[in-house]
N, C-alpha and C positions, 0 to 999 in steps of 0.2 A: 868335188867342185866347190863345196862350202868353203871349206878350209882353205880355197888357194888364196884367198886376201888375208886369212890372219897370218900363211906364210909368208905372203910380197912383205906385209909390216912386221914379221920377227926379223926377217932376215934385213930390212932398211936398217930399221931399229938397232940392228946388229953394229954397223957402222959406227955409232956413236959407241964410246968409250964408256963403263963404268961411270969412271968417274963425272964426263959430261954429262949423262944422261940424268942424274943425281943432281948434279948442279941445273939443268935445265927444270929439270921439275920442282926445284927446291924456291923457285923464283917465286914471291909475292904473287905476282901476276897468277899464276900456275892455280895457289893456292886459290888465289881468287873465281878464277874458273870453273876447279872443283869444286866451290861452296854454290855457284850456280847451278850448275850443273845438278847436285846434289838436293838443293831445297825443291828446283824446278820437278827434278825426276820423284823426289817424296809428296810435294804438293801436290802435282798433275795427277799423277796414280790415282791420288788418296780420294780429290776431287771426283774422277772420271767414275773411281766404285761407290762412291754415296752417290753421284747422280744416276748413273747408270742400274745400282740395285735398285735404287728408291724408285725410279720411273717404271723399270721392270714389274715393280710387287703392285704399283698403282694402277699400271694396267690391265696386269694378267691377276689382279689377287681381290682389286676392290670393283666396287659397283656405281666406276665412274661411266658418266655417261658420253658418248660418242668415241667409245674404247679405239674404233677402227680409224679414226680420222687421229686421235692422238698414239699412237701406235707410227703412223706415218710421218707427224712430223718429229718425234725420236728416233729415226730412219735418216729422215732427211739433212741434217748437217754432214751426212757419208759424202753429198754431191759438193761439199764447197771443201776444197781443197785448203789444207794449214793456211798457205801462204796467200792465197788469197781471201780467206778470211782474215788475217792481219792487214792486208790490202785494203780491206775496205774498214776496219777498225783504224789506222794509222792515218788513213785519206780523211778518215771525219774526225780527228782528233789525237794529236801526240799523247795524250795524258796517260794513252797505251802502253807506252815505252818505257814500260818501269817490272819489276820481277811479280807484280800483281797484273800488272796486262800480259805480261807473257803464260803468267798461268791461266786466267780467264782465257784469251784467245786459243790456250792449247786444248783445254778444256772444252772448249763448244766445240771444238772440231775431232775430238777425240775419245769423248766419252761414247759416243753408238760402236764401238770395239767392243765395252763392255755389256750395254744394254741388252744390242742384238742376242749375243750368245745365250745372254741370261732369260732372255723373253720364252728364247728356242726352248730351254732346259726347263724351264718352269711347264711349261707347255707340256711337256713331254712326262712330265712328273704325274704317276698315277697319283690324282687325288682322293684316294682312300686312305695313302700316308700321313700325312696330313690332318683328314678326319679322326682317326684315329686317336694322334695325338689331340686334338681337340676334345674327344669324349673323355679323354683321362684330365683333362679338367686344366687343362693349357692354357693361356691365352694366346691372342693370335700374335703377339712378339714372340713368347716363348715359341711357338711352333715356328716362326721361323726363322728364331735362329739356332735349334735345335735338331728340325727336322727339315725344314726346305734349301737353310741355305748349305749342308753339308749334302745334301743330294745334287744340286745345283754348282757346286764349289769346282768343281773340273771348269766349266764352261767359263764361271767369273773369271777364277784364276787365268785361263788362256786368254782372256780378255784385256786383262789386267797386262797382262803380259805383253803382249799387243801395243796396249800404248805407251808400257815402260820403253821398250826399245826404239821405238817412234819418236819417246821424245831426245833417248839419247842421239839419236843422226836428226832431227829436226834442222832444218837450217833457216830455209828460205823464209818461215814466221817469223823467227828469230832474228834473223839480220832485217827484216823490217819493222821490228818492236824494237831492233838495239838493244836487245837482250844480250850478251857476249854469252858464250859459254865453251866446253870445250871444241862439242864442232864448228861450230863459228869461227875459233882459233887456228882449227887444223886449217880450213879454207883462207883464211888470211894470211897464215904458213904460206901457204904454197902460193899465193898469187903475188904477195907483198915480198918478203924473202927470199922468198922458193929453197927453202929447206928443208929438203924433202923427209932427213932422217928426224928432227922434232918435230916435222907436223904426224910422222906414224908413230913416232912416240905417246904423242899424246890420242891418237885412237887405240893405241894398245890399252890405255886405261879405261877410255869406252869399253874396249872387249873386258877389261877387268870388270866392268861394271856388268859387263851383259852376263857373265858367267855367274855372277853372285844373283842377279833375276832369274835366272836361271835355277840354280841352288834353291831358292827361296820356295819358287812354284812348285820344283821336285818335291820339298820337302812335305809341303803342303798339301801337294794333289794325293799323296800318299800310292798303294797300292787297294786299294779298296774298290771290288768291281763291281758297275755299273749297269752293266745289262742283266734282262729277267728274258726268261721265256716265258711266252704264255702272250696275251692279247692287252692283258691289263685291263683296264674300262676309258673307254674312249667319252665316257661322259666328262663335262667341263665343271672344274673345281666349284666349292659355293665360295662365291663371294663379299667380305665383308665390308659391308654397310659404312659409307661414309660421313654418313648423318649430315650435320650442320658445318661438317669439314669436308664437306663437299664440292663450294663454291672456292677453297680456300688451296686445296689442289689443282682444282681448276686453274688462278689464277697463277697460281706456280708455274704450273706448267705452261702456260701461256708466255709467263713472262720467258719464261728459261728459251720456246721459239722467235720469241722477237729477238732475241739477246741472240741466237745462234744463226737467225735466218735473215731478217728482216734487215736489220742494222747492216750488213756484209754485202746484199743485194740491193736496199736502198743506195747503198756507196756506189754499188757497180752500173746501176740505171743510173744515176745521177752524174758519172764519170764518162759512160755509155754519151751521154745525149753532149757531152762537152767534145768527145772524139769526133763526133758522129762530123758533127759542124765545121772541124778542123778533115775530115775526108777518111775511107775507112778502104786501106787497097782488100779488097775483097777477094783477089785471085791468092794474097797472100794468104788470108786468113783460110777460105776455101783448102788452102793446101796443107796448113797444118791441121785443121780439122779430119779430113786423110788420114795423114801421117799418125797422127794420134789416135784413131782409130783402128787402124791398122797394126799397130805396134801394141795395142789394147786388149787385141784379140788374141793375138800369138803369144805374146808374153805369158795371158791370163791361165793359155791350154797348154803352153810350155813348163808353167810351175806344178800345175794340177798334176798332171802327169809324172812329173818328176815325183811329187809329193806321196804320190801312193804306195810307193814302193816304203818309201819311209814310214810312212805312218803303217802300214802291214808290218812292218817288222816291229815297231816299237809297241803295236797292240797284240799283235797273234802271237807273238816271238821273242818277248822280255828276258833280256838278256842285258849283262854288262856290255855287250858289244852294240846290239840294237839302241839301248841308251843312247851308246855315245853317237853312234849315226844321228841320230832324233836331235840332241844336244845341239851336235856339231852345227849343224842349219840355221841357227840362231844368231851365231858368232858375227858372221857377216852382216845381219838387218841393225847390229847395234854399230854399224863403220856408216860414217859421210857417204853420200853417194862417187865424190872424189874419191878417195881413199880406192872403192871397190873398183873404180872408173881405172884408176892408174895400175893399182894391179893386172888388171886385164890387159891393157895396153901396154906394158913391160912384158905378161907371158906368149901375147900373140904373138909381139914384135920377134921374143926370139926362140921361140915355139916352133908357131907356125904365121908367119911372115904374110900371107897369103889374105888371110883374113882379119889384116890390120885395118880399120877403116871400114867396116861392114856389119853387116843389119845381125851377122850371125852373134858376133859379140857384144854389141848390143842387148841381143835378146838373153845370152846369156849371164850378161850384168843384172839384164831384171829378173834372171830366173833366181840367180845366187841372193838378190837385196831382200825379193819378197817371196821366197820361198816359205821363210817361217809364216805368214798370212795364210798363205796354202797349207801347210801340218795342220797348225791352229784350227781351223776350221773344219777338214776333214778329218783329225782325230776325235772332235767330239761328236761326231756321227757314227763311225766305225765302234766306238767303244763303246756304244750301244746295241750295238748288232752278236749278240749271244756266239760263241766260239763254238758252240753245240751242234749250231746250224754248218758250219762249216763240215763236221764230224759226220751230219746227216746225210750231207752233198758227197762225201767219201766214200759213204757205208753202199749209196744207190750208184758207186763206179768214175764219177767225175772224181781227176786228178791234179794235182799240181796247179798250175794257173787258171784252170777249166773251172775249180772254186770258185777262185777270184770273180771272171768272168761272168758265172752264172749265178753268183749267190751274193756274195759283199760287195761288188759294184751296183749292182740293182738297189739293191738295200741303202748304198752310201751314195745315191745319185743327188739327195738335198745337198750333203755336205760339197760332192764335185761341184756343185753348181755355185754354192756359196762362197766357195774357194777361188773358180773362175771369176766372179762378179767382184770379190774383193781384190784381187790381185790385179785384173785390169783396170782397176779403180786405180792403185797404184801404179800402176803402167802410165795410165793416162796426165799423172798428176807430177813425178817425176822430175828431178832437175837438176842437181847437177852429175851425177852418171850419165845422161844423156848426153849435156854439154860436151864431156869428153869424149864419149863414146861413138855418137852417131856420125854416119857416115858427114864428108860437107854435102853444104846446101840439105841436110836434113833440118826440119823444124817442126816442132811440135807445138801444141798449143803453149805449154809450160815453160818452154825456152824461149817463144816468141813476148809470154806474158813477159818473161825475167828480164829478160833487154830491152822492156820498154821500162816498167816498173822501177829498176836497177836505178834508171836515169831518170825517178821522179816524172817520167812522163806518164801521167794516170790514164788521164783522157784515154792516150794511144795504148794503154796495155788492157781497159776496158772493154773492149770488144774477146779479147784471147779468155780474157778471165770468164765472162758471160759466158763465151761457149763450152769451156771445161766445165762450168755448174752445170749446163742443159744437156750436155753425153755425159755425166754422170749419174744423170735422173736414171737412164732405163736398169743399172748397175745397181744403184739405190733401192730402185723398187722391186725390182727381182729380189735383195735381201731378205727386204722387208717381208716380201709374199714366204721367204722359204723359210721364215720364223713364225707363220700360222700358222693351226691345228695341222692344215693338210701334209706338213712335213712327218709327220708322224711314221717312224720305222713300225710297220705292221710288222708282229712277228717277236721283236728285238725288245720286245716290253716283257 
């Protein structure tokens, strides 16, 4: 099901000649693209892992004070959506619109991918590792970058991973920062032109890029396993001492949530109360609230589920073939939501005809786009869960799926859940696969915000945008809660 949008774009792609296809990429323009494209995707990453470890280590590592309250607001940028964080950055000022506002904006909305992960895995990290290396006479850099962040390095990486491919199909920040890049391009392709075989041309080189992110984090996450049996110690690491740099993390962190909260939400109250005055149809919005909910929910249980299958074979079952399965799922999340949208809508049409235009396609756009959110998340719970246990559940007569069932889903219930909250997070926030996708007279918050927003009308897109931040709170905080101690795999340590 991955793979059928990188075949709709090999086989477009195909159309075009050798030689065109050489000459179209060969264009200045092209080139220009790919060095956006390129500095965005190395700056964004590089940004989202110094903020995201560095927040990580300051709360779960020092003896900062109101841990659980700043814990939450490194959480909380999950709930404001890319594009309407550039929404409310572009509405208080153009000076955005440049390849340094496009990485800040990506940035604040995309660095808790990395955070969250790492907060879970430190957590989870017996701290007598750690001690250890400190009594051999460590300091606490050395120990962690010797000993915590190669323990923790799966989690970062899939994090990491996360927002590289994020930024590659980014659009809806991007066309409102006037950032160009390559998907930007493809979407201009097709509405400007409508040619259809160089705008898959040029997501084939996204896919090129997603393979090489791919490549990178294989290489890196290595084979080196992760689970222990036994209980570990469930006491909470020491932490060190912030002294007189105290106030000074403090202030860091403070400013990093006004920069990711405050500023995006003061734009949307302040836009809010301009709408409000001009009239606010409320049966509309009422009904994309609905709709977006509802599409939230399915979506979120329809990837979960696809996802375990996958992730069971790429962790119990390591093989070149379970690889490529695992691999494959990724291919798609690095395509324009368009791209995945039109594929779909080519094999239905002449497929199955039937459910052209319908909720079922749809759901399985958003199963194929955020499918990798769902692996991600659930394999770093499952590879924690000792293969031994599995072995145990055999020895005492349970068979085949009946494992599954009775042992590794109980065990990987943090991760199913974190998987569903993040992927209906995506569901929710969604735009243009939906655009093509949804049935008519479907509307979402997302597409209602796009077509006002599109048209510079703030005021009127203000209300869509406020409500996407407030249903993504309870998503937001379920993450947060399943990155506290109580996530803890008993057993799997």
């Amino acid at each position: 099901m991955s793979l059928m949008p990188l075949g709709y774009v090999l086989v477009t792609t195909a159309q075009l000649g050798v030689g065109e296809a050489a000459a179209f990429l060969w264009r200045p323009r092209v080139g220009e693209l790919l060095w956006n494209t390129v500095r965005l995707l190395v700056a964004g990453v590089t940004c989202c892992l110094l903020i995201g470890l560095a927040g990580a280590w300051v709360v779960e590592r020092t003896d900062l004070r109101g841990r659980g309250w700043w814990h939450a607001l490194m959480c909380a940028p999950l709930a404001v959506p890319a594009f309407v964080n550039g929404y409310g950055w572009v509405s208080t000022t153009h000076a955005v619109q440049s390849f340094s506002g496009a990485v800040m904006v990506t940035t604040l909305s995309y660095f808790p991918f990395v955070y969250l992960p790492t907060v879970a895995a430190m957590r989870r990290l017996d701290p007598a590792v750690e001690e250890v290396a400190t009594s051999l006479g460590h300091g606490p850099w050395r120990v962690f970058w010797w000993v915590t962040l190669p323990a923790i390095s799966p989690a970062v990486l899939g994090g990491a991973l996360l927002v590289g491919l994020h930024l590659l199909a980014e659009y809806g920040a991007l066309q409102l920062l006037n950032y160009p890049t390559l998907t930007t391009a493809i979407l201009q392709q097709y509405a400007t032109v409508f040619n259809g075989p160089a705008a898959t041309l040029l997501a084939l080189v996204l896919v090129l890029f997603c393979l090489l992110l791919l490549l990178v984090e294989h290489v890196l996450r290595g084979r080196r396993p992760l689970a222990r049996v036994g209980s570990g110690t469930s006491r909470a690491a020491v932490r060190m001492p912030l002294g007189r740099h105290r106030h000074t993390v403090a202030l860091g962190l403070g400013l990093l949530a006004v920069w990711s909260l405050a500023v995006p939400l003061v734009s949307l109250v302040r836009w809010l109360v301009k709408g409000t005055s001009a009239g606010i149809d409320v049966a509309e919005l009422s009904g994309a609230i609905g709709t977006t909910l509802g599409l939230g929910a399915a979506g979120g249980l329809l990837a979960t589920v696809t996802a375990v299958p996958v992730v069971w074979l790429a962790v119990r079952h390591r093989s070149a073939l379970s690889t490529f399965v695992e691999r494959s799922v990724y291919t798609a999340s690095a395509m324009p939501g368009i791209v995945i949208g039109l594929a779909l809508v080519t094999i239905s049409i002449r497929v199955v005809p039937s459910l052209y235009q319908t909720v079922v396609v749809l759901l399985v756009g958003y199963t194929v786009l955020f499918l990798p959110r769902a692996v991600v998340s659930l394999r770093g719970t499952v590879e924690l869960i000792p293969a031994s246990l599995d072995d145990v559940a055999r020895s005492l007569g349970c068979r085949g799926s009946e494992v599954m069932r009775r042992v590794t889903l109980p065990l990987a219930l943090p991760g199913l859940a974190a998987a569903t909250a993040l992927v209906a997070l995506a569901v929710s926030t969604e735009l243009t696969a939906t655009l093509l996708l949804a049935p008519t007279g479907t509307d979402t918050l997302a597409t209602k915000f796009w077509s006002e927003a599109s048209s510079v009308a703030y005021g009127a897109a203000a209300p869509y945008a406020l409500a996407l931040v407030i249903l993504s709170v309870p998503a937001t905080w379920l993450l947060g809660r399943l990155s506290t101690p109580g996530d803890r795999i008993e057993g799997a340590r």
